[in-house]
N, C-alpha and C positions, 0 to 999 in steps of 0.2 A: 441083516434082514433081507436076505438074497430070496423072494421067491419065484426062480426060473421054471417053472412049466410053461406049457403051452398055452396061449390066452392070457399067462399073466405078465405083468411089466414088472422088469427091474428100476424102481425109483430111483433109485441109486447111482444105477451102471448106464441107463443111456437117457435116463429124462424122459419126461412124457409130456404128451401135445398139455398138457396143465400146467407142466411146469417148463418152459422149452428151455431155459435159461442153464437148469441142471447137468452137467452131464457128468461130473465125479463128485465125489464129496470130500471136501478137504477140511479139516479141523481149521480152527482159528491160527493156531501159529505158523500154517504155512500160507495163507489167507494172502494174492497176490492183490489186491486193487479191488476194486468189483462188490460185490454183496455178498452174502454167504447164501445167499438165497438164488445165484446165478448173476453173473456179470452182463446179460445181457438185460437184464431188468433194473441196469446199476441207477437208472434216471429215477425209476419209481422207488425203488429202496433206498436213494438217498432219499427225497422225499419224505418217505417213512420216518429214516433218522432225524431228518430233521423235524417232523412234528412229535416225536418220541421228546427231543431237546425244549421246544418250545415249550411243551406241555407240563416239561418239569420246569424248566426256569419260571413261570409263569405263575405257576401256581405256587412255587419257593418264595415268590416275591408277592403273594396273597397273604399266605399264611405271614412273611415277616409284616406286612402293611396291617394286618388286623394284631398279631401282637404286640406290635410298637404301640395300638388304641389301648389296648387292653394291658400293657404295663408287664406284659411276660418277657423277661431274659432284656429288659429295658427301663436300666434309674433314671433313666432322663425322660419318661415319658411327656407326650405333651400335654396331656388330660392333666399332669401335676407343673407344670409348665409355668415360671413366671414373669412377667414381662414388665417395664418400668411405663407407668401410664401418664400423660396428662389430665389436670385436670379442665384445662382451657387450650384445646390446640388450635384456636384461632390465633391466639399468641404463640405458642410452642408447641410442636412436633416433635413426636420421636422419631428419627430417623432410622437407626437400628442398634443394636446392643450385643454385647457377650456376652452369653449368658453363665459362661466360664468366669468372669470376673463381677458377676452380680453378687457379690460375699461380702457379708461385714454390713453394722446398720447404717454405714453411710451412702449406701447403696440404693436403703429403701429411704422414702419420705423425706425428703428435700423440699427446697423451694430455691427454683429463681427466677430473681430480680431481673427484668429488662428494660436498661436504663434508656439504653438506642438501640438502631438497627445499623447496618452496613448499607450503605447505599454510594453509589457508582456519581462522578463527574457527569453532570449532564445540564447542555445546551439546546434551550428551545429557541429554535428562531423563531424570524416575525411570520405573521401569516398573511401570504399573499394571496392575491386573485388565479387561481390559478388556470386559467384560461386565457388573461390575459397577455399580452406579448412580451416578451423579458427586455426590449430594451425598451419598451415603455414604459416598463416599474422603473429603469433605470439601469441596467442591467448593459455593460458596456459590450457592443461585437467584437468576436474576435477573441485570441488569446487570452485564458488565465492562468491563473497560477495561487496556490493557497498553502503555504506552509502551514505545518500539526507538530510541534514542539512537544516530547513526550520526556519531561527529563534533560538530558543534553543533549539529547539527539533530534533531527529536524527530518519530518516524512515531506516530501514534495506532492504534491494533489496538481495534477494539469488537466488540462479540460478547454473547449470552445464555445461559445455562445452565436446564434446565430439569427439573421433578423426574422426566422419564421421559428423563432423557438417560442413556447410559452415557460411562464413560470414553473410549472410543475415539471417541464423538461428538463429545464436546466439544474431544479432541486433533485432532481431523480438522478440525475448526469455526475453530480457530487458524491451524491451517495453513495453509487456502482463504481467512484473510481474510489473511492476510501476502501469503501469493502472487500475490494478488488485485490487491496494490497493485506494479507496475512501478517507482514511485521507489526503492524500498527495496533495499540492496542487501546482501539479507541474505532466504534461500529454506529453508521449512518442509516438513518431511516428520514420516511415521508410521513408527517402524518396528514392526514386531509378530512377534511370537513365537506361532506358531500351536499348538507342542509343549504352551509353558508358561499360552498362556493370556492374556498377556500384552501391551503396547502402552508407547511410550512418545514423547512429542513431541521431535524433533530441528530445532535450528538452526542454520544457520551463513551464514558468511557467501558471496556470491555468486561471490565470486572468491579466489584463492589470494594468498599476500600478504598485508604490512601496508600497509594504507591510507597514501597518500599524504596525506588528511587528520587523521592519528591522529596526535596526539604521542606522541613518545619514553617507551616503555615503557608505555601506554594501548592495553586492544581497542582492534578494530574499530568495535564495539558492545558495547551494554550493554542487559537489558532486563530491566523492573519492571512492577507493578502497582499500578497509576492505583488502578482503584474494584475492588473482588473478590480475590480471593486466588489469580486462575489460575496465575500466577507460581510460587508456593511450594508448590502439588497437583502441577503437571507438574514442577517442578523443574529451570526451564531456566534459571534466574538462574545457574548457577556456567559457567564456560568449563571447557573437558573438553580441548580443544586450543588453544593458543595459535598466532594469525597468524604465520609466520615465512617471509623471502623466503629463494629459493636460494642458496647462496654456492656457487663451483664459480672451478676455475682451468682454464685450457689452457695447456698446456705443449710448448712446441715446443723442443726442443731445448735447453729452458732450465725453471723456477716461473715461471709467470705469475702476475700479479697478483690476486688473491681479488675474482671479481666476485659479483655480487649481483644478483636477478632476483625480481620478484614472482610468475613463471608461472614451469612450468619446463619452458616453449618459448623455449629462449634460443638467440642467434645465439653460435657457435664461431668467426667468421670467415671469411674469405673466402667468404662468401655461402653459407654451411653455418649451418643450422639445424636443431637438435634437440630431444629430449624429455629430460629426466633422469626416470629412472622410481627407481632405489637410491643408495642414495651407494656410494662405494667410486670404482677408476682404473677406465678404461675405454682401450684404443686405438682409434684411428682411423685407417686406413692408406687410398690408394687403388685400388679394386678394380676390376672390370670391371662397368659398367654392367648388370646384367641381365634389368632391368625395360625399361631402353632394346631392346633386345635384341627381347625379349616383344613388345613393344610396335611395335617395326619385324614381326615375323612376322606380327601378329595385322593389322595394318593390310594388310597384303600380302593375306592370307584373305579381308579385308573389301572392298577393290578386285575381287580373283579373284568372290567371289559379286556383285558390283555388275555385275559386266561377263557373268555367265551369265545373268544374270535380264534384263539388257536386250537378252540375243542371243534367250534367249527372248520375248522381247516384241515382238522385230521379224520374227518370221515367220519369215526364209531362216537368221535367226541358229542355229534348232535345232541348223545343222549344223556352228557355232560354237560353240556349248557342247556338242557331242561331241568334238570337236576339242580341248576344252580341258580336258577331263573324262579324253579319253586320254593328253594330256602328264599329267595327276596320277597315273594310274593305273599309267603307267610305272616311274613311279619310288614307288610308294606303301612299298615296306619300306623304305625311307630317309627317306620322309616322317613313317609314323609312328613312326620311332624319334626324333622331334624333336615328335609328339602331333598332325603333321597327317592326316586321312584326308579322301577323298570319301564323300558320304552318298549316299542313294539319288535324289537330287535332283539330282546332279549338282554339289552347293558343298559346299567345303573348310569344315572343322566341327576344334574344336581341343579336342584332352582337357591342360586347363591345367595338371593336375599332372605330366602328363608334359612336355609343356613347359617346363614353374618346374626341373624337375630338369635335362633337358636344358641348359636357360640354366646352372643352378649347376654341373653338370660341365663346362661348355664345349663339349657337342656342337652347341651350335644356333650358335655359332660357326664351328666346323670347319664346317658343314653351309653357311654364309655364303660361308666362304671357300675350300672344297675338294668337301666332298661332295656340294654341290647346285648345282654350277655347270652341270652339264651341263642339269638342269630349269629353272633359271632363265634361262638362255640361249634353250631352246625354248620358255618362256613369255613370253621379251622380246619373241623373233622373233613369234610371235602375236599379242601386241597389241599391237606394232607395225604390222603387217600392218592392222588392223582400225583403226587410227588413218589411216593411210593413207586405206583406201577403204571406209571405214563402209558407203556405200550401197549396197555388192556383198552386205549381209548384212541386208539390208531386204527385206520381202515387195514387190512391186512392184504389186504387187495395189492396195494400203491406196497408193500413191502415183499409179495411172494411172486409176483410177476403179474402178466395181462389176465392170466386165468384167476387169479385169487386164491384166498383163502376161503374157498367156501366148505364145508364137510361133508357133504350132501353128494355134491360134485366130484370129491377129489376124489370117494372112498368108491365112486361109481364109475371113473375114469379109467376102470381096467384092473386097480390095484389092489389087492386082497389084505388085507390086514385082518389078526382077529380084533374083538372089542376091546380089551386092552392093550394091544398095540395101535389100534386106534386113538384111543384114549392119551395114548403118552406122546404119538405121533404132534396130536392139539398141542399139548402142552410143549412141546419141543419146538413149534411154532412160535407160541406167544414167548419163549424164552429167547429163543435167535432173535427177536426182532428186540429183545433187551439187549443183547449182548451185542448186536450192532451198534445199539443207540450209545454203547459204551467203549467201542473201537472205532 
């Protein structure tokens, strides 16, 4: 397309003040670095590519977030989703489950027995004055020393008392050197009574359960004083709670066997794990997922803003994120009867509590499977559309140099085309800046 007369520019052979970046034309396969559009525009036309990229990953990752809702090219969907429920989780918690091993009816509708809890060694001492002077309680100056017997092994505790110390100093002084030490597995606190004035040193042990190290009917620990009397001032030598593991049964359809647990994070089976918080029965039956649920919407929200922000970002996309702004808009009393809205920005913003209620009455189900099929249809076909041809929603400007892609401009800039080589010239444009976006 050489037209060398007089007046006219060679596009091709030396570049024009439009396109400065130009000066040969080289095919893709001998393509050194640089943009095909001119290496010295390489800052703007990466640029380019890279919102050419965004704009497809973005909206690849719309369209799979509204058909995971919608149950296309996905047997797991979460709308069919089901989860093991209590029916008292003040007693029991689900913790979390497989839901690869939710098979088989012993899976669903159990019950269990919570015969005990797990609960941790713990020493409450006496309560003192806490303002008071510590050798006034009795509290000797000078050197201590406090052995923590853990098993067969003995933790040393040293520490000083001094004649302007108060009681809550010297309990706080204990605590910071037990805690201090990471082997011990046995952790010190203050508790204080701010009404009565009052302070008193608590210990227990680190974990709930009796120690795997502890013989039959022996603490956890045990703890005395070496050199000093701090022992029998604070009054932590007596156990106030005894270490004891959980016992609890599941019952399926039958008494299960009395199991035992030193936490009571214990597994139920089939890859169901829970809390025991009270003793007493508890059911367990299985219910609809509705965290899964939550969790499919919220990711849907979080693609939709990924994909406005990078229509924004690409310049011609503004007219993308109206487009996408007015599919929500459409349908917004249906939206936020399930807690979605648009904000003044243009991205889906989610009020959770209407959401969480939505989930527990089943609307944001229905909404999955009936009442929002017409929105997410026209949201499919949208970023679909943009997955297609990313580069029809890029500023062309940021990918052909400082001068841009205007048509007005470039065809008035000296260079004579007829209308259909005008015509294909366009198209040859919007095609480079694909075929970048794919080298």
């Amino acid at each position: 397309m050489n037209v060398g007369s007089a007046g006219k520019t060679n596009w091709w052979a030396t570049g024009s003040g439009r396109n400065p970046g130009i000066t040969r034309w080289q095919p893709l396969s001998v393509r050194q670095g640089g943009s095909l559009f001119g290496s010295n525009q390489a800052g703007s036309s990466q640029a380019a590519r890279n919102s050419v990229v965004q704009l497809r990953e973005t909206s690849e990752a719309l369209t799979r977030a509204l058909n995971t809702i919608r149950g296309i090219g996905n047997t797991n969907s979460p709308m069919q989703a089901n989860r093991p429920v209590s029916d008292n989780t003040d007693a029991l918690a689900i913790r979390s489950f497989n839901s690869s091993r939710l098979r088989g009816s012993g899976a669903a509708d159990f019950s269990v027995e919570i015969v005990q809890l797990a609960q941790a060694q713990r020493h409450d001492g006496t309560a003192l004055n806490s303002s008071a002077r510590a050798t006034e309680a009795g509290f000797t100056a000078g050197a201590h020393h406090i052995a923590i017997n853990v098993g067969d092994r003995q933790f040393d505790i040293h520490f000083n008392v001094s004649a302007t110390d108060t009681n809550r100093d010297v309990q706080q002084r204990i605590a910071n050197a037990i805690n201090n030490r990471s082997d011990i597995a046995v952790t010190a606190s203050v508790n204080t009574d701010a009404t009565a004035g009052t302070s008193a040193l608590v210990l227990q042990s680190s974990q709930t359960g009796i120690s795997a190290n502890t013989a039959a009917g022996q603490p956890n620990f045990t703890v005395s004083s070496v050199t000093g009397n701090a022992v029998d001032i604070t009054g932590v030598e007596a156990i106030t709670e005894q270490a004891q593991n959980a016992q609890f049964r599941v019952n399926r359809g039958f008494t299960g066997a009395l199991q035992t647990s030193r936490s009571n994070e214990v597994d139920l089976g089939f890859g169901i794990m829970a809390e025991l918080r009270e003793t007493g029965t508890v059911e367990v039956e299985m219910g609809r997922d509705i965290i899964a649920q939550q969790n499919a919407f919220r990711h849907m929200v979080n693609t939709f803003n990924d994909l406005v922000r990078a229509a924004n970002d690409a310049g011609r996309g503004s007219a993308l994120a109206s487009e996408l702004g007015g599919i929500v808009r459409s349908f917004s009393s249906r939206l936020e009867r399930i807690g979605i809205s648009l904000n003044s920005e243009g991205r889906m913003q989610i009020d959770e509590a209407r959401m969480a209620a939505a989930a527990e009455s089943g609307e944001l189900e229905r909404f999955a499977n009936r009442d929002g099929f017409n929105f997410m249809s026209r949201l499919t076909r949208a970023s679909e559309g943009v997955s297609r041809n990313p580069a029809a929603f890029v500023e062309q400007e940021a990918a052909m140099g400082a001068g841009g892609f205007d048509p007005a401009n470039f065809m008035n800039s000296g260079v004579n085309f007829t209308p259909m080589q005008s015509a294909s010239m366009a198209r040859f444009m919007n095609l480079g800046i694909l075929f970048e976006s794919l080298f």
